[in-house]
C-alpha positions in Angstrom: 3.4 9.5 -23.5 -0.1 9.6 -22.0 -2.3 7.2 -22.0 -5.5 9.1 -21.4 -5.3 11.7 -24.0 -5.6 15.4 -22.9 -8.3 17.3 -24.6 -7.1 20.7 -23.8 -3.8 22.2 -22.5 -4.5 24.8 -19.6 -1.7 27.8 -19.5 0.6 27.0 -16.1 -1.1 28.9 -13.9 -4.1 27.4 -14.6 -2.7 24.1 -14.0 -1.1 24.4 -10.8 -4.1 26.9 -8.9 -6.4 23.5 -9.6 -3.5 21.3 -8.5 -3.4 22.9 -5.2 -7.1 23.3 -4.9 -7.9 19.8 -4.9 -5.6 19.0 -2.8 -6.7 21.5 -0.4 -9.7 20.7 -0.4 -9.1 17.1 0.0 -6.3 17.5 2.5 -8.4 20.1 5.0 -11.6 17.8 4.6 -9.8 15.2 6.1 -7.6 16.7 8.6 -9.7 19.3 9.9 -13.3 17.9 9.6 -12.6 14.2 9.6 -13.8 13.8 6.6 -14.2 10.2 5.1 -11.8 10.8 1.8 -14.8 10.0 -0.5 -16.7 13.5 0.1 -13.6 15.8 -1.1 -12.6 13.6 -3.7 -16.6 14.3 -5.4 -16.0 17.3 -5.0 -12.9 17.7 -6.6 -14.5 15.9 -9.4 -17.6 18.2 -9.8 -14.9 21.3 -9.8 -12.5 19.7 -12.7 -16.1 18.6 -14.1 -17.7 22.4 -14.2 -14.2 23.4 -15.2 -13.9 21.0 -18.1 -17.4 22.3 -19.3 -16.0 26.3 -19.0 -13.5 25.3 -21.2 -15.9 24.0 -23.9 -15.2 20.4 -23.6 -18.4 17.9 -23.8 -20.0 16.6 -20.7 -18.9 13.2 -22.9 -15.2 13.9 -23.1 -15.0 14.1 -19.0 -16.9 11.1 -18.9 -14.7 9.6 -20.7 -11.8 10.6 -19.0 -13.1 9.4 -15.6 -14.0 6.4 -17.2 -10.5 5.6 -18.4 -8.5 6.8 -15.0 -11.3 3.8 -13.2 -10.8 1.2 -15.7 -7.3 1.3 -14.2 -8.4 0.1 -11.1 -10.2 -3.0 -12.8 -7.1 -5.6 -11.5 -6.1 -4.2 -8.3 -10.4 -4.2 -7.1 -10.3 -8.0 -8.1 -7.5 -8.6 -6.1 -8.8 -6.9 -3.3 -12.4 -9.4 -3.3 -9.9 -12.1 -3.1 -8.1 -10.7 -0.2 -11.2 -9.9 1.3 -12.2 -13.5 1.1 -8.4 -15.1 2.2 -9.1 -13.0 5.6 -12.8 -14.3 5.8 -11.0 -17.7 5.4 -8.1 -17.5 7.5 -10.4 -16.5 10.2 -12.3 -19.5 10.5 -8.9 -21.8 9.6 -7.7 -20.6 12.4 -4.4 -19.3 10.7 -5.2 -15.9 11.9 -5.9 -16.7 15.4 -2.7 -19.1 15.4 -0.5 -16.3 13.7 -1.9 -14.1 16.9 -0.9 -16.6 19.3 2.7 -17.0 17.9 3.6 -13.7 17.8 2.5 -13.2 21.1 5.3 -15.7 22.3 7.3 -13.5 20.1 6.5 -10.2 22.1 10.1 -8.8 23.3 8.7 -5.7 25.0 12.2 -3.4 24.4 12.2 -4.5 20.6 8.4 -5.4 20.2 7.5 -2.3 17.3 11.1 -3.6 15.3 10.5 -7.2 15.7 7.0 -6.5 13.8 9.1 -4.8 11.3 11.7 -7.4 10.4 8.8 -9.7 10.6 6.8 -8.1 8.0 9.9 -7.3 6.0 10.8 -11.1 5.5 6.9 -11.9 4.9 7.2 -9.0 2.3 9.8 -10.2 0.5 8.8 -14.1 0.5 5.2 -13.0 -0.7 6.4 -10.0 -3.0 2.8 -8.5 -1.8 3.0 -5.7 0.6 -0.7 -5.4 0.5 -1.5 -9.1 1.4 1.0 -9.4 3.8 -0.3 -6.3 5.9 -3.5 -7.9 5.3 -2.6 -11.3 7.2 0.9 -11.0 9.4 0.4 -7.0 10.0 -3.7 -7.1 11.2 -2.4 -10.2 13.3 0.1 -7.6 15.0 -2.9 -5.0 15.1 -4.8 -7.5 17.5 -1.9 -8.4 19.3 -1.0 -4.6 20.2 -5.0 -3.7 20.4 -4.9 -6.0 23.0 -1.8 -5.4 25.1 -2.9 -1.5 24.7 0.3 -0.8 22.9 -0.1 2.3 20.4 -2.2 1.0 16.9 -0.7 3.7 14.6 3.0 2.8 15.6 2.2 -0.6 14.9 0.5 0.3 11.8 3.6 2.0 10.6 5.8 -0.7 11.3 3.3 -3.3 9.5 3.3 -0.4 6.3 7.1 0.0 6.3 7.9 -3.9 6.5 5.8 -4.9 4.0 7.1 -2.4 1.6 10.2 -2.6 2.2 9.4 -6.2 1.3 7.6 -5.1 -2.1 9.9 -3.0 -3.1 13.1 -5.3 -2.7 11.5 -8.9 -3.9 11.5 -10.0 -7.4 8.2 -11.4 -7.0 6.7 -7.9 -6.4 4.9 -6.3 -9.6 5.9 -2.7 -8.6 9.7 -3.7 -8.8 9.7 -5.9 -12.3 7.4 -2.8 -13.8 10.0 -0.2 -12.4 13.0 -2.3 -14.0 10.7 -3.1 -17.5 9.8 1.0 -17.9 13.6 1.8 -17.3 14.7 -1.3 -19.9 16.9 -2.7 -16.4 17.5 -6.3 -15.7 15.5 -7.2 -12.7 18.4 -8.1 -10.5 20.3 -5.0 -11.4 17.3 -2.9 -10.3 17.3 -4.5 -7.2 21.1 -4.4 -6.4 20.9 -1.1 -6.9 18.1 -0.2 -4.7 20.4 -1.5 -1.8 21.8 2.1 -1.9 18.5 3.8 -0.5 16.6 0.6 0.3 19.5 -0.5 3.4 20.2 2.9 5.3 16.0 3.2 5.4 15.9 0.0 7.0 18.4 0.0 9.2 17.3 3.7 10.3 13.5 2.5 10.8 14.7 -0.8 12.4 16.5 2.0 15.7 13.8 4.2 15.5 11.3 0.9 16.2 13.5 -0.5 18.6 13.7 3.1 20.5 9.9 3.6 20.6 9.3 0.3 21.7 7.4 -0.1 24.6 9.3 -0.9 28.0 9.3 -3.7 30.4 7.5 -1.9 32.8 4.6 -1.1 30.0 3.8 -4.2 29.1 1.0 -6.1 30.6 2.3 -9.2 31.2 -1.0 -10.7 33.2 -3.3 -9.3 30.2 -0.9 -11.2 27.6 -1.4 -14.0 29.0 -5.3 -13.4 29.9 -5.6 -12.7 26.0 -2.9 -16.0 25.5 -5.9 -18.3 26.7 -8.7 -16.3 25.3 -7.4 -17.3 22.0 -7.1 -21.4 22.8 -10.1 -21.7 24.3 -11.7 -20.4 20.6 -10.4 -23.5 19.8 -8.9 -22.3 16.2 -5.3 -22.8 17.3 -3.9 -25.4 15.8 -0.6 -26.5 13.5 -2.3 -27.2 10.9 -4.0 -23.5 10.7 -0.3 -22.8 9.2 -0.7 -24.8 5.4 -2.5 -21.7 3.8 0.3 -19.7 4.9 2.7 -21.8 4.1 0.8 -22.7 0.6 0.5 -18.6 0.2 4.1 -18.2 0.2 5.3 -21.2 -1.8 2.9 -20.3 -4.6 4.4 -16.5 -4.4 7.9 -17.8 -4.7 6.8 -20.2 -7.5 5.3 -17.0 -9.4 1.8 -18.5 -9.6 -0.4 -15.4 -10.3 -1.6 -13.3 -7.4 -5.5 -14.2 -7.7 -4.6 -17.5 -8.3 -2.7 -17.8 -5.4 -4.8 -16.5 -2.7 -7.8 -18.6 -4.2 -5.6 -21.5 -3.8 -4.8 -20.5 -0.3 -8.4 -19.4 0.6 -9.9 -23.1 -0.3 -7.0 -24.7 1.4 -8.2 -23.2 4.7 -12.2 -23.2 4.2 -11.2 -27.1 4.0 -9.3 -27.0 6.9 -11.8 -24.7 8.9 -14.2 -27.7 8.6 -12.2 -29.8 10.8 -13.0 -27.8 14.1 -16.1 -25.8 13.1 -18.6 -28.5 14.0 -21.5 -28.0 11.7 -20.2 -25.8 9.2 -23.5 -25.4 6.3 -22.6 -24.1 3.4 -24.8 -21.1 3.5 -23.3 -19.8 6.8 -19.9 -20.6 4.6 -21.1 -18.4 1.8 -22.5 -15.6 4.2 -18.8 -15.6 6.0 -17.1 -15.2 2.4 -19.4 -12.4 1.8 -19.8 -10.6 5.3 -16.7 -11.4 7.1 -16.3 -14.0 10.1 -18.4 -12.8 13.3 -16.5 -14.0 16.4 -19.1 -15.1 19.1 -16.7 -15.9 22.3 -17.8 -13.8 24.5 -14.7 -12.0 25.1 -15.0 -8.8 23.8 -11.2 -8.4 23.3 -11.1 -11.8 21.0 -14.6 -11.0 19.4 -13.5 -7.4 18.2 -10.4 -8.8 16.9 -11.8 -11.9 15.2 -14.9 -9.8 13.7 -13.3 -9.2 10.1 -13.2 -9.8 6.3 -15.4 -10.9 3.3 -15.7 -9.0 0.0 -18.3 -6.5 1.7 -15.5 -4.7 4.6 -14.0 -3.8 0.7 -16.4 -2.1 -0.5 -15.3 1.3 1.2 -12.2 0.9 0.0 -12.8 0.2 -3.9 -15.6 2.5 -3.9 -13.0 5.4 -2.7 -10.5 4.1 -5.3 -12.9 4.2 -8.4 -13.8 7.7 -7.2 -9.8 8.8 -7.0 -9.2 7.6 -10.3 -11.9 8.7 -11.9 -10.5 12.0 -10.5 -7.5 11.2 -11.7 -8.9 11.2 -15.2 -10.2 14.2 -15.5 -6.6 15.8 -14.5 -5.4 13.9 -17.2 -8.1 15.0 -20.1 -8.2 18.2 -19.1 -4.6 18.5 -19.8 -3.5 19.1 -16.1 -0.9 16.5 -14.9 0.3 16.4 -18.5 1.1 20.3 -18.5 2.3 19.6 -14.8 5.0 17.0 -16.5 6.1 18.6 -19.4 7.0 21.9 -17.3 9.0 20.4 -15.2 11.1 18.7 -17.5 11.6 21.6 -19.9 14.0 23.1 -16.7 15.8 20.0 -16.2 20.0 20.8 -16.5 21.7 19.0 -13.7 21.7 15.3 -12.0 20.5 16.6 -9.0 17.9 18.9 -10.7 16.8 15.9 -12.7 16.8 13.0 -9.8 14.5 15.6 -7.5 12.6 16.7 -10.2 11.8 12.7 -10.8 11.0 12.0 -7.2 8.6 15.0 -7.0 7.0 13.9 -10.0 6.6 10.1 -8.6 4.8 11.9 -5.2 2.9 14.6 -6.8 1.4 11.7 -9.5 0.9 9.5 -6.6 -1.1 12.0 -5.0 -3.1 13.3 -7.7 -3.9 10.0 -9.2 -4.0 7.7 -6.1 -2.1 5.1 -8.3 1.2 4.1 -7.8 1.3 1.9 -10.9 0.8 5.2 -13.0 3.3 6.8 -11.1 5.7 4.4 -11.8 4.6 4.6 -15.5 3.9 8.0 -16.2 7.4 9.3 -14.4 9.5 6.6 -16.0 7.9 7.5 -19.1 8.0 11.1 -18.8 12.2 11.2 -17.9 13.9 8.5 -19.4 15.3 10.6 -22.5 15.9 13.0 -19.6 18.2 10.9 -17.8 20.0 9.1 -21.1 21.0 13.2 -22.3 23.5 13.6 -19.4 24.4 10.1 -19.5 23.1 8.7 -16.4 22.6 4.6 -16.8 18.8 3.4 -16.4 19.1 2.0 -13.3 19.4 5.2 -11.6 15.4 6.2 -13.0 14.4 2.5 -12.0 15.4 3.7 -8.1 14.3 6.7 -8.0 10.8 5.2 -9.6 11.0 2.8 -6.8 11.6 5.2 -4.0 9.5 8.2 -5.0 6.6 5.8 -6.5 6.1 2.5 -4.7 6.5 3.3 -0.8 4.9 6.9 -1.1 1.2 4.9 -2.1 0.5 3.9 1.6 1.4 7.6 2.9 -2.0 9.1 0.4 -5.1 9.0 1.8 -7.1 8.5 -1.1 -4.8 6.2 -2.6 -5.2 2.5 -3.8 -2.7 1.5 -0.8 -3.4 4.3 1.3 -7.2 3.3 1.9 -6.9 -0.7 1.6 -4.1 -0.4 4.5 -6.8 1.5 6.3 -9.6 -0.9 5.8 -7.4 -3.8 7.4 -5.7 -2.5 9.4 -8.2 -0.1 11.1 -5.8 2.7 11.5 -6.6 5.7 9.2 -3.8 6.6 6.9 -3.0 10.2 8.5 -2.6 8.2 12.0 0.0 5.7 10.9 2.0 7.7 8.4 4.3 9.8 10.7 5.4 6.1 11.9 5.7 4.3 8.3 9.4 5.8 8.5 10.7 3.5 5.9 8.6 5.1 3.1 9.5 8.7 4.4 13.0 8.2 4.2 13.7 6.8 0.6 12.6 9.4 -1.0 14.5 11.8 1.0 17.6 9.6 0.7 17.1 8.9 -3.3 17.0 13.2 -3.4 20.3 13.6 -1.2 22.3 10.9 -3.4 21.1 13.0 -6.7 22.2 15.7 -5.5 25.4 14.7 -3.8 26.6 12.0 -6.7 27.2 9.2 -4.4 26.1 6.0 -6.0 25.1 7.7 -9.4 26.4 5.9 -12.0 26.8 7.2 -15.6 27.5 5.5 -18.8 30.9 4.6 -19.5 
């Protein structure tokens, strides 16, 4: 069941005291001290490390374990350089700048914090990428607020719960063809069936986005439009800034791999970038793909904005994410999480028991690990003869997998989504997680159906 064999089996107790001591100590560093997650997450690791060594393991063993958990992150910190680079790029494109300048047109002031929603939500669901689109569309919106003074982590939460709601829902999105393959589901069925959850979520964050939007009366017209011409006069607006979007989201429909696809995008506007940056060298090229893209303007406003990207504003996040799954790891040699697991499903002996116990286990793994992939796996894994004993059809798992595991990612701290969503969009995860509604209420809503029966199919 486990890919990362443990080497011991701690008694229950055991298990759950560390459980709730790392998080402790990871949760109160953060909250109370403002602690950068990196700190508590080391020294989570030296306590499951001195632990591992009381319990007679080999220095080599944990090693190994923390070695495994990281190796997991190999994919997703390759993906992130690219991204890093498509931002760099779409910077001095223009795209980005040009997205900015459009969704300022767009700015409805009594809907403005929905509209961002919906518009992240289609993106989502077009791209299948919920971490590239808050990436491009959401930090777009970011400026835009920044700039009118409307609140960042509100914005930040819409950004988070339209772009998962368009990862979980589209069938380009890995998270929803590995939730369907683990549960043996056809892709479509999945997805019909997430409807269930997926639609009362949205349509409840879509009224409480339109409620908290800002007023008539807020909104500062004269400093929209002051920001409006800050941007034209960079002279990075243009039409044509559009092509690596557009080129980004044809290649996502068309299923070209995700690398593939933003490298594709990311030449496509370094070429274009060339016809409006007058002397363009190569080496300032190189040091922008690297550094990020320094706006010089002299607005402060557009300049704070336009100041991002390049492989080197990732490094804080996959340095944090090789340290959380390296922690991760550990729990897993040392026989933790895998004690955790088979607990819980030895008192499994009702749907509702079983669905909850399935949704916990997607959050707690989430928040252990700081992997939603292996909370996906290890869940789907772990409760599958579970749900086929009482006769429940697959498709029930492959929601719950969905709702419990893919949108909680983004609400950890320390997690793979968690801390790239703070990285781009300069809101720390505790800030905007209160407002990413959409990935608080599945989970709640997949628990209430378990235990009320209502859309719980069972094998005829």
């Amino acid at each position: 069941m486990f890919r990362i064999k443990p080497k011991i089996m701690p008694s229950w107790w055991e298990a759950i005291l560390l459980t709730i001591g790392v998080l402790t100590i990871i949760g109160l560093s953060i909250i109370c001290f403002d602690s950068t997650p990196h700190i508590p997450v080391v020294i989570s690791i030296l306590i499951l490390i001195f632990y591992g060594l009381a319990k007679g393991l080999s220095f080599r063993d944990l090693e190994h374990g923390m070695i495994e958990g990281a190796s997991t992150a190999i994919g997703a910190i390759f993906l992130f350089f690219f991204i890093g680079i498509l931002i760099s790029s779409w910077l001095i494109s223009g795209t980005i700048p040009t997205l900015m300048t459009i969704g300022l047109n767009l700015v409805i002031p009594h809907f403005y914090y929905a509209v961002i929603f919906v518009i992240t939500s289609i993106t989502g669901l077009c791209i299948g990428s919920s971490l590239t689109t808050a990436a491009t569309i959401g930090a777009a919106f970011i400026g835009i607020s920044s700039a009118l003074g409307f609140s960042l982590p509100i914005t930040a939460g819409a950004v988070v719960s339209g772009a998962f709601f368009g990862d979980k829902m589209s069938p380009l999105s890995d998270t929803t063809n590995l939730a369907s393959s683990i549960a043996d589901v056809d892709l479509f069925e999945h997805i019909n069936n997430m409807k269930w959850t997926t639609f009362p979520a949205f349509c409840i964050t879509l009224v409480i986005f339109a409620l908290l939007s800002p007023t008539a009366s807020q909104t500062r017209i004269g400093q929209l439009d002051m920001f409006k011409n800050a941007l034209l006069k960079t002279g990075m607006v243009h039409w044509y800034s559009l092509i690596p979007l557009v080129i980004l989201v044809f290649l996502s429909i068309k299923k070209v791999p995700a690398v593939i696809t933003l490298a594709i995008s990311s030449i496509s506007a370094i070429a274009l970038s060339f016809l409006h940056m007058q002397g363009q060298t190569v080496s300032a090229l190189f040091s922008v793909l690297y550094s990020g893209y320094v706006s010089q303007t002299g607005n402060q406003a557009v300049d704070a904005l336009l100041t991002r990207g390049g492989i080197e504003s990732m490094m804080f996040t996959v340095s944090l994410i090789i340290l959380a799954l390296s922690m991760g790891g550990l729990l897993f040699v040392l026989g933790i999480i895998p004690k955790l697991l088979l607990e819980i499903e030895s008192k499994l002996n009702s749907i509702g028991s079983i669905i909850t116990a399935t949704a916990v286990t997607g959050i707690m793994i989430n928040f252990l690990t700081g992997e939603q992939y292996l909370s996906i796996l290890l869940t789907g894994e772990t409760y599958q003869s579970q749900f086929e004993k009482i006769g429940l059809e697959s498709k029930n798992l492959s929601r719950v997998l969905e709702d419990a595991g893919t949108v909680v990612n983004p609400l950890v701290p320390w997690g793979v989504c968690g801390t790239f969503l703070t990285n781009v969009l300069g809101v720390s995860t505790i800030q905007y997680a209160p407002f990413a509604f959409f990935c608080i209420l599945c989970p709640i809503l997949t628990t209430l159906y378990g235990w009320t029966g209502w859309t719980i199919t069972k094998k005829e």
